[in-house]
C-alpha positions in Angstrom: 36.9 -30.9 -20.2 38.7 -31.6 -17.0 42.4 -32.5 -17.1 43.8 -35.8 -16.2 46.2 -36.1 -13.7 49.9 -36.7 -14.5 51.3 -40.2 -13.9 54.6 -39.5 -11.6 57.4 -38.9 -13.0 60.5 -40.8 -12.6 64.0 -39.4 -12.0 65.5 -40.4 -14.9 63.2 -37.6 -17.1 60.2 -36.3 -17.7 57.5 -38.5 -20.0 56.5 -36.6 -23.1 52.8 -35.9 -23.0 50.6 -34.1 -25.1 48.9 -30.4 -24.0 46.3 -29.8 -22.0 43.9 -26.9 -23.3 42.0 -25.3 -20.1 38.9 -22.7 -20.4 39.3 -19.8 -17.8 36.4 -21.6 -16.1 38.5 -24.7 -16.0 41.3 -23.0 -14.4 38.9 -20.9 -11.9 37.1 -24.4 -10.1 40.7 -25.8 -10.0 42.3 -23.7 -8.3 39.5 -22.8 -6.0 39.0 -26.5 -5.4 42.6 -27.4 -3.9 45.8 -25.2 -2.6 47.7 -23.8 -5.8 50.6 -26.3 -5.6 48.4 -29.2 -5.4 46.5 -28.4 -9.0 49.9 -26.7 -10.5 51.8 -30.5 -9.7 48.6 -31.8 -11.2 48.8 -29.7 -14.5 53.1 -30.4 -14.3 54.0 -27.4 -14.1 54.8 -24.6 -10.6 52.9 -23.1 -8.9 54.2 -19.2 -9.3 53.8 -20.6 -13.4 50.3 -21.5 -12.8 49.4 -17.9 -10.9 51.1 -15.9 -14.3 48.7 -17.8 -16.3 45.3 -16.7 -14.0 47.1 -13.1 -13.8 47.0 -13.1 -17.4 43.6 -14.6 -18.1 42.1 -12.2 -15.2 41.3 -15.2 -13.1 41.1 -14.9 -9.5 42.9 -17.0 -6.7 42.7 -17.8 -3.2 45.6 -15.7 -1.2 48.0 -17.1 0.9 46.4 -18.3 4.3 43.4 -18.6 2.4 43.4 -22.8 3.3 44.7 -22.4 6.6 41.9 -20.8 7.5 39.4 -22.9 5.7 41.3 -26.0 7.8 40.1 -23.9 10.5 36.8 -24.1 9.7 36.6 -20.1 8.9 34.4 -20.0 5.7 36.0 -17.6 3.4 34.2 -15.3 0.4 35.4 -17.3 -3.1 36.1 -13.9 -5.5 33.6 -14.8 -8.6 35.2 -15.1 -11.7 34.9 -11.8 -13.6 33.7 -12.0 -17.5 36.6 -11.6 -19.9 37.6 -8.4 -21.9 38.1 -8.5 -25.5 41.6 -8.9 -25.2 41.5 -11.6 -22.6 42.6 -15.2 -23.9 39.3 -17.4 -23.1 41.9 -20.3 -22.6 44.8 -21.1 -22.1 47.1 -24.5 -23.5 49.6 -26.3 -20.8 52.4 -28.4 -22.0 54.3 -30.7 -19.1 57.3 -30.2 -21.6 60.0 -28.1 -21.5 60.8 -26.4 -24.6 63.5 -28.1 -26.2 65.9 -25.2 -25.9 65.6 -25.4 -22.5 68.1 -28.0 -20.7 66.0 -31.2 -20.0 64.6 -31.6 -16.5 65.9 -34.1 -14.6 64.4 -34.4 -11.3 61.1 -33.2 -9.5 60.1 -30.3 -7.8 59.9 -30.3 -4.1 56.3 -29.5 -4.0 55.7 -32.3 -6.9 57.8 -34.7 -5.0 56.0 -34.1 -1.9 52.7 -34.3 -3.8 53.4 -37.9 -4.8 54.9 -39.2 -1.2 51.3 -38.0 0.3 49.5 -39.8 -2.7 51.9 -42.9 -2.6 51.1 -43.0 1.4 47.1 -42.6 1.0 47.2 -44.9 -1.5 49.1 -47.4 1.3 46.9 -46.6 3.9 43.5 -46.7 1.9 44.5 -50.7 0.2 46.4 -51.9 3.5 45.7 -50.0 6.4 47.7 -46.7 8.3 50.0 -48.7 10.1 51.7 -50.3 6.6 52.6 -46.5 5.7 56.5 -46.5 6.5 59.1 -43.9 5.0 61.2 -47.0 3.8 58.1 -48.2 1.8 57.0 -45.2 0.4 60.3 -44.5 -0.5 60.7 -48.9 -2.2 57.3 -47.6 -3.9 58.1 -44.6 -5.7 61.6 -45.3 -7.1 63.8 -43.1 -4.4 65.9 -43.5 -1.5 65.8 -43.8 2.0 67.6 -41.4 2.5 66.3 -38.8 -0.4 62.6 -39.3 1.5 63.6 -38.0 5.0 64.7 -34.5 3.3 60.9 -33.8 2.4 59.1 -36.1 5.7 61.2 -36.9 9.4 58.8 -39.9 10.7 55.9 -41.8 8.8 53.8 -39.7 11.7 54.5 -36.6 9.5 53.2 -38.2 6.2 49.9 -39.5 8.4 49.9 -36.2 9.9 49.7 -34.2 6.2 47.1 -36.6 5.7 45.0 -36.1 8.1 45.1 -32.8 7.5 44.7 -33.1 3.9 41.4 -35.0 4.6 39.7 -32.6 7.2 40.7 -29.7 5.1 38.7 -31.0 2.4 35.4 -32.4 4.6 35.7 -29.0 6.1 35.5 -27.2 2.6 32.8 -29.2 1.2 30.9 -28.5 4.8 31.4 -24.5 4.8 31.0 -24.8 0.0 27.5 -26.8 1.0 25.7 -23.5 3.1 27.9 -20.6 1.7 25.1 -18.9 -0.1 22.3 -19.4 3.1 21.6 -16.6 5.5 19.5 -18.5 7.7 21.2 -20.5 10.2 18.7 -22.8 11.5 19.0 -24.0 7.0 23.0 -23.5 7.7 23.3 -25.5 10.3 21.1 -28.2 8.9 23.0 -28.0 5.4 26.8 -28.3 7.1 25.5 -31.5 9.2 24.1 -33.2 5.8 27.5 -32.1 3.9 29.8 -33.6 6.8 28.1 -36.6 7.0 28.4 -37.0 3.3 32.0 -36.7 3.6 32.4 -38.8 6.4 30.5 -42.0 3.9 33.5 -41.1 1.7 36.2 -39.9 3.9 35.4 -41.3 7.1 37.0 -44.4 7.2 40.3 -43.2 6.5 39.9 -40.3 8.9 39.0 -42.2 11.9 42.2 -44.6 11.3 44.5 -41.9 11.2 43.2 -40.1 14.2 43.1 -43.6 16.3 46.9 -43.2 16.4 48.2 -41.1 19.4 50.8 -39.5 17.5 48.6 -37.8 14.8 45.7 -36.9 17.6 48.2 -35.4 19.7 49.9 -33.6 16.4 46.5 -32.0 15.8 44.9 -31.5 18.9 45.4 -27.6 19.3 44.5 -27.4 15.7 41.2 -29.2 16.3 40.3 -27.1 19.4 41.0 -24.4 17.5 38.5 -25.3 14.6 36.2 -26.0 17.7 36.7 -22.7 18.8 35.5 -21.1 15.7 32.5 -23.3 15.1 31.1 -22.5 18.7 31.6 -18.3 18.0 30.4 -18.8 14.6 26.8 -20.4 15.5 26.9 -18.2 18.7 27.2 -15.6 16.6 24.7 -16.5 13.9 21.9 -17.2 16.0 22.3 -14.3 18.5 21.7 -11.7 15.5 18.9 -13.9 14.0 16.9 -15.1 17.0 18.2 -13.6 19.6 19.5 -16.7 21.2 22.2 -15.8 24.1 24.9 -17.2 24.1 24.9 -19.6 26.9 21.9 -21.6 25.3 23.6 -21.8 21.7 27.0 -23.0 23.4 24.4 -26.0 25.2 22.3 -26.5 22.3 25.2 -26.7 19.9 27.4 -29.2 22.2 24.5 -31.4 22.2 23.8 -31.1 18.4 27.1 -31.9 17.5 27.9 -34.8 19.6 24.7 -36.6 18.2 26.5 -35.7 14.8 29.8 -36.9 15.5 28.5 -40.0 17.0 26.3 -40.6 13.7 29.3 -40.0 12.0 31.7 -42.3 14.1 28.8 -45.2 13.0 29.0 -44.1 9.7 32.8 -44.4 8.9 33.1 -47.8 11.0 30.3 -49.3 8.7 27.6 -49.5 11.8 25.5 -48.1 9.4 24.6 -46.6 5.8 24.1 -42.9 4.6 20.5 -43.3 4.4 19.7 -44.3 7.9 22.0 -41.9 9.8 20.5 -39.0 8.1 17.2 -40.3 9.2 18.1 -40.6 12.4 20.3 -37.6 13.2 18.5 -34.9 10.9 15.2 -34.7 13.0 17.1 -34.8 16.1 19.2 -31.6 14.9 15.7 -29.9 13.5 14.3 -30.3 16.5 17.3 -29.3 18.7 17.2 -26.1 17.2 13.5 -25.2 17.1 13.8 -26.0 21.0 16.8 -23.8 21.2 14.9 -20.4 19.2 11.6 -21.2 20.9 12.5 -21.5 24.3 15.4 -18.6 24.6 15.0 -16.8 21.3 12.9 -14.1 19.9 12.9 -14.0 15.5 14.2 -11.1 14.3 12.2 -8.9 11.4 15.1 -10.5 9.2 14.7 -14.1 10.2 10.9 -13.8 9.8 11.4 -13.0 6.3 13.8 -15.8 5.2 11.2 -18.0 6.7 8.5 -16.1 4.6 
């Protein structure tokens, strides 16, 4: 069962609303699925409440840095969910409510406040278009002030800028999630393209709005080369221990590879062209980039000979 997410609240009180009952399993994909304040706004509650509850059910969480890295494109180890002792609760029950000897709550959190701007601005930007997202409409939307939205955002370029971010963090975890458990490159490689390009048929359109503006391109610039950065020693890396590629040739081949998969992608979110026939046309083209690539400069190693046995 997963749980619903909780309409906003308003300033004038919390909505009663019944409990949400949550396996440890539950618990374990949220929380490895999106940063801990996102799924503890989710579940109305914080997010130093939400880690007590996986500290006391044994459940494991990403630690801090852990998204920024994944942003990055660094693909990080996910800690598996260890079976529970006896005395372990196998679930655990959520209430949004405070207990009613508690003095009522009257206004939201600031992560939970910031969580709903973001959503209240995607959902602008995906029915209308980026350039209807303004602080003052955001603000008309959601039932605050003006003047209340400017302590959490300074410019609409802020809110587009979080959701960029938001965006490529999650195309960038689905991308690293889709080729976690392969060894072999060459089938790494292969398996990040397909996931990207998946996301971009989802995400894409969105994404290439938002990074059309100036402002948010220039906002995220040294971020991006960073994530550049890593993706060139990563594959460097990779097939320099498997095949003996040096580095030179990977740092070619790989610049080639993924301009023909931005470009596919690029068709893909401006409607140029479906899912179907980009991944016809790109996947070959990658395939055969990298057999090129290990034949020509590379020699397999006794380990990569056995992952293709």
């Amino acid at each position: 069962m997963a749980p619903t997410r909780p309409s906003p609240r308003s300033s004038d009180g919390d909505a009663a609303s019944p409990p949400t009952v949550l396996t440890r399993r539950e618990i374990y994909d949220l929380v490895w699925s999106q940063p801990m304040s996102n799924v503890a706004v989710g579940l109305g509650m914080s997010a130093n409440g939400l880690a007590k509850i996986c500290d006391r059910l044994l459940i494991p969480y990403p630690t801090r840095g852990y998204w920024a890295k994944v942003y990055a494109g660094k693909d990080q180890p996910q800690t598996a969910l260890p079976p529970a002792s006896g005395d372990v609760p196998a679930e655990a029950t959520i209430t949004r409510n405070r207990l009613p000897s508690r003095r009522p709550r009257s206004r939201m959190s600031r992560d939970e406040r910031s969580r709903q701007i973001l959503d209240e601005a995607m959902r602008i930007a995906r029915s209308e278009g980026v350039h209807a997202v303004s602080l003052k409409r955001i603000a008309r939307d959601i039932g605050i002030s003006e003047a209340q939205i400017y302590n959490y955002y300074k410019s609409s370029v802020e809110v587009l800028v979080a959701i960029a971010r938001t965006e490529l963090m999650e195309m960038n975890k689905a991308r690293l999630a889709a080729a976690r458990n392969c060894t072999d490159p060459k089938m790494r490689y292969t398996l990040t393209t397909i996931a990207y390009l998946r996301q971009v048929s989802q995400r894409g359109e969105i994404v290439q709005e938002l990074l059309a503006l100036p402002d948010v391109r220039l906002a995220l610039r040294t971020e991006h080369q960073e994530r550049r950065r890593v993706n060139k020693d990563v594959l460097g890396t990779a097939f320099e221990e498997a095949y003996r590629v040096p580095a030179w040739a990977s740092t070619f081949v790989g610049a080639l590879l993924t301009a023909m998969s931005l470009r596919g992608g690029r068709l893909l979110a401006r409607g140029k062209a479906d899912l179907e026939t980009i991944e016809r046309l790109i996947m070959p083209g990658i395939g055969a980039g990298i057999d090129y690539m290990i034949n020509e400069h590379g020699q397999r190693s006794a380990a990569s000979q056995q992952v293709d046995a």
